[in-house]
C-alpha positions as CSV (number, residue, x, y, z in Angstrom):
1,X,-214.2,13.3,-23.3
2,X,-212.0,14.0,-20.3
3,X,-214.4,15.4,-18.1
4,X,-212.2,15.1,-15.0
5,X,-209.6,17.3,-16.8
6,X,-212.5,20.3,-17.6
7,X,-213.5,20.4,-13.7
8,X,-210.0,21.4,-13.0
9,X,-210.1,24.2,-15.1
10,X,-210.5,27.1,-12.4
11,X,-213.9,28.9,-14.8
12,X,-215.8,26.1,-15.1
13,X,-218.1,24.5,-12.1
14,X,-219.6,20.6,-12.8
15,X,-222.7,19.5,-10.8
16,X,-222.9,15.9,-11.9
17,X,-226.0,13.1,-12.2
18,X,-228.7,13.4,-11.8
19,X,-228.3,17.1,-12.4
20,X,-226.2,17.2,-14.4
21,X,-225.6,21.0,-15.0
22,X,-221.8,23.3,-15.7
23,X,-221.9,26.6,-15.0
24,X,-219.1,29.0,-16.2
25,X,-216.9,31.7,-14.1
26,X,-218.2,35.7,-14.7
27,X,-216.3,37.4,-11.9
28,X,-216.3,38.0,-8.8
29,X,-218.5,41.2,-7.7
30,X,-221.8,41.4,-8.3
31,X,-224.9,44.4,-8.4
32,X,-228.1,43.0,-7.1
33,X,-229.4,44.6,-10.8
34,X,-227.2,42.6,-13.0
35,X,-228.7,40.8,-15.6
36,X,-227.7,37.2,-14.9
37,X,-227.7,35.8,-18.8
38,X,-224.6,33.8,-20.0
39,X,-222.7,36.4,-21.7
40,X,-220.8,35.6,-25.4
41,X,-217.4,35.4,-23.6
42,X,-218.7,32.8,-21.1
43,X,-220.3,31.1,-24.2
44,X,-217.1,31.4,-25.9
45,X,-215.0,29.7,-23.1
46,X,-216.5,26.7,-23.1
47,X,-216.9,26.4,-26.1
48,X,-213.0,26.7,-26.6
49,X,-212.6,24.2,-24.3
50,X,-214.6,21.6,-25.7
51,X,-213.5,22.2,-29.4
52,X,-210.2,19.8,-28.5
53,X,-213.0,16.8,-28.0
54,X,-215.0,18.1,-31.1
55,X,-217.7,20.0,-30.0
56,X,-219.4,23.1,-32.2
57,X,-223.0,24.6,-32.5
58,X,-225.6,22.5,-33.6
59,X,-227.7,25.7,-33.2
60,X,-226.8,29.2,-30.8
61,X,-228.4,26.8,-27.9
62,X,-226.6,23.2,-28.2
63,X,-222.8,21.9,-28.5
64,X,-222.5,18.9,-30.1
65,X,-219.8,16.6,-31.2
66,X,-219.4,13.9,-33.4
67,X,-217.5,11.6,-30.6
68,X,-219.3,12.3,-27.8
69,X,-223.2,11.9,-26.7
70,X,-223.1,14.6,-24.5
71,X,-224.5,17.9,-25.4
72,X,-224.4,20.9,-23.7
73,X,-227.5,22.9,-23.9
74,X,-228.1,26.6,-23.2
75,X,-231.6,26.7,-21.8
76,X,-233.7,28.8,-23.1
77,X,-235.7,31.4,-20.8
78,X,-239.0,32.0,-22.2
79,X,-241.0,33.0,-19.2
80,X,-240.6,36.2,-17.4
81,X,-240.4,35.7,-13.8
82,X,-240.0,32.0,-13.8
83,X,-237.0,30.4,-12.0
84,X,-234.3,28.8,-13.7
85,X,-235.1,25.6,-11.8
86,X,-238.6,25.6,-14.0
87,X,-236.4,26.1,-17.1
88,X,-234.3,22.8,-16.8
89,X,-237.7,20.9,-15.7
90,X,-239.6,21.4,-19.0
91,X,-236.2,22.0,-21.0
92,X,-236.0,18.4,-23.3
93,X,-232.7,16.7,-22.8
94,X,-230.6,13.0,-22.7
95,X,-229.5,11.8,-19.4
96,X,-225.6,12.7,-20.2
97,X,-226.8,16.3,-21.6
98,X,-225.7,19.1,-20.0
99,X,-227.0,22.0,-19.1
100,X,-224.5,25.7,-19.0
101,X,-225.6,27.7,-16.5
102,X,-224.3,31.2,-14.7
103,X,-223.0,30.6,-11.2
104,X,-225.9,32.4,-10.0
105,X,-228.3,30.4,-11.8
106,X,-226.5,26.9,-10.6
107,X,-226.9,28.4,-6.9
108,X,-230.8,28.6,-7.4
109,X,-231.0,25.5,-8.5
110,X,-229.1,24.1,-5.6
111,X,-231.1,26.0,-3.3
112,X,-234.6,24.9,-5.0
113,X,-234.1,21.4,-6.5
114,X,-231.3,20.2,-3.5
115,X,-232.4,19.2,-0.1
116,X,-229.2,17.4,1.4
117,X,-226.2,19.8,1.8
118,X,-227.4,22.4,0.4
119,X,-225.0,24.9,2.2
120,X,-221.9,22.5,1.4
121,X,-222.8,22.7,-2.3
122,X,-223.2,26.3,-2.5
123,X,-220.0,26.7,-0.7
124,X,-218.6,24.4,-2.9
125,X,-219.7,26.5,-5.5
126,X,-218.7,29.5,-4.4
127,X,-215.2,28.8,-3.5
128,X,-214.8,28.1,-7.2
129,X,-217.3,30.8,-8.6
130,X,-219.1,34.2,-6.7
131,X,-222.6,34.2,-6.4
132,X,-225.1,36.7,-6.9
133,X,-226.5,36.8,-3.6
134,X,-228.3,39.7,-3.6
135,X,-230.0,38.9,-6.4
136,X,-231.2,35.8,-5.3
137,X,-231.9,37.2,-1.6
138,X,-234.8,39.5,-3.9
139,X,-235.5,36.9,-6.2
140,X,-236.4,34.0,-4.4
141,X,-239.3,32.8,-5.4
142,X,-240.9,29.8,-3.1
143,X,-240.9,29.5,0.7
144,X,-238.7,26.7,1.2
145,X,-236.0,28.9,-1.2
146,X,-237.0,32.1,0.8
147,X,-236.4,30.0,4.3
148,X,-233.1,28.9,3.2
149,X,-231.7,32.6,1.9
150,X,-233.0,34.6,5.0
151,X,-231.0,32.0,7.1
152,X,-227.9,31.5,5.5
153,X,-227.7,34.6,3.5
154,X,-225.0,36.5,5.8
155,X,-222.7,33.4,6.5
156,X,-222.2,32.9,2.8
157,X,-222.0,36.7,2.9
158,X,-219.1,36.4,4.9
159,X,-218.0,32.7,3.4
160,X,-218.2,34.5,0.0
161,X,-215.9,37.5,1.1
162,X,-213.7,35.3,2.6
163,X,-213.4,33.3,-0.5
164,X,-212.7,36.6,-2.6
165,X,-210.3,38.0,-0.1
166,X,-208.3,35.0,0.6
167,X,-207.8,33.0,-2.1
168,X,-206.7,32.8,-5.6
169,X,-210.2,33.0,-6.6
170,X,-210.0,36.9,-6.1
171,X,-207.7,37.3,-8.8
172,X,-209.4,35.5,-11.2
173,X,-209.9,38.0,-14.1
174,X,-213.7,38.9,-15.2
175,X,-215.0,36.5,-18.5
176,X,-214.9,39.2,-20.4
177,X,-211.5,39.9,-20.3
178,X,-210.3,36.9,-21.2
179,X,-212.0,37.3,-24.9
């Protein structure tokens, strides 16, 4: 599998070993209410885009392919409340595995599990892919997660508004519309 060619497709995000995690473009304005599940057109995307290398579902929560070891796994959120940095901790997987993710849901696990450049990952992440960050300013859920929010939350405010305003990431259309 070409992985280098999928991180230059402009809706899908790769966080490599050990994390090993993808998360796929929704669009780029948020509520602080939005529910932040992977929606079927996000599901549908990749999945498009990995049918070329043979991938299909194993089950609604796994890709799989014949020709490839790497899977790409939906996690499953079972508990109410909990973090999605808890859900890829307990969720069973291979080293290669992947896990799909939201945007928003990659930038809590880069603020929870990530403590080198942390703010150059998430803007990494968001010049590809708008966070939630309202939602994860209310949502944070330990102190060190909390710490980091309250004192970056307005520069990647402003970094996130910036990226939106000036770039071709503003005109990327919403998931949705591309299904």
């Amino acid at each position: 599998m070409n992985i280098e060619k999928l991180k230059d497709d402009k809706y899908l995000f790769f966080l490599e070993t050990p994390h090993n995690l993808v998360c796929v473009f929704d669009h780029i304005r948020y509520d602080r209410s939005d529910a932040d599940l992977l929606s079927q057109a996000q599901r549908k995307y990749l999945l498009n885009k990995l049918v070329e290398y043979g991938y299909y579902h194993k089950t609604g929560r796994v890709l799989i392919s014949e020709s490839h070891k790497t899977k790409f796994i939906f996690p499953k959120q079972n508990i109410l409340g909990a973090s999605i940095s808890d859900f890829i901790k307990h969720e069973k997987r291979e080293d290669q595995d992947l896990f799909v993710l939201t945007p928003t849901q990659m930038a809590i696990y880069i603020i929870n599990t990530i403590k080198n450049d942390t703010l150059e990952i998430l803007k990494n992440l968001i010049s590809k892919h708008p966070i939630n960050l309202k939602k994860i300013y209310d949502h944070s859920h330990n102190e060190s997660s909390k710490d980091f929010i309250n004192q970056h939350f307005k520069e990647l405010e402003r970094y996130q508004d910036d990226i939106i305003k000036n770039t071709s990431v503003g005109n990327n259309s919403h998931i949705g519309r591309i299904f």
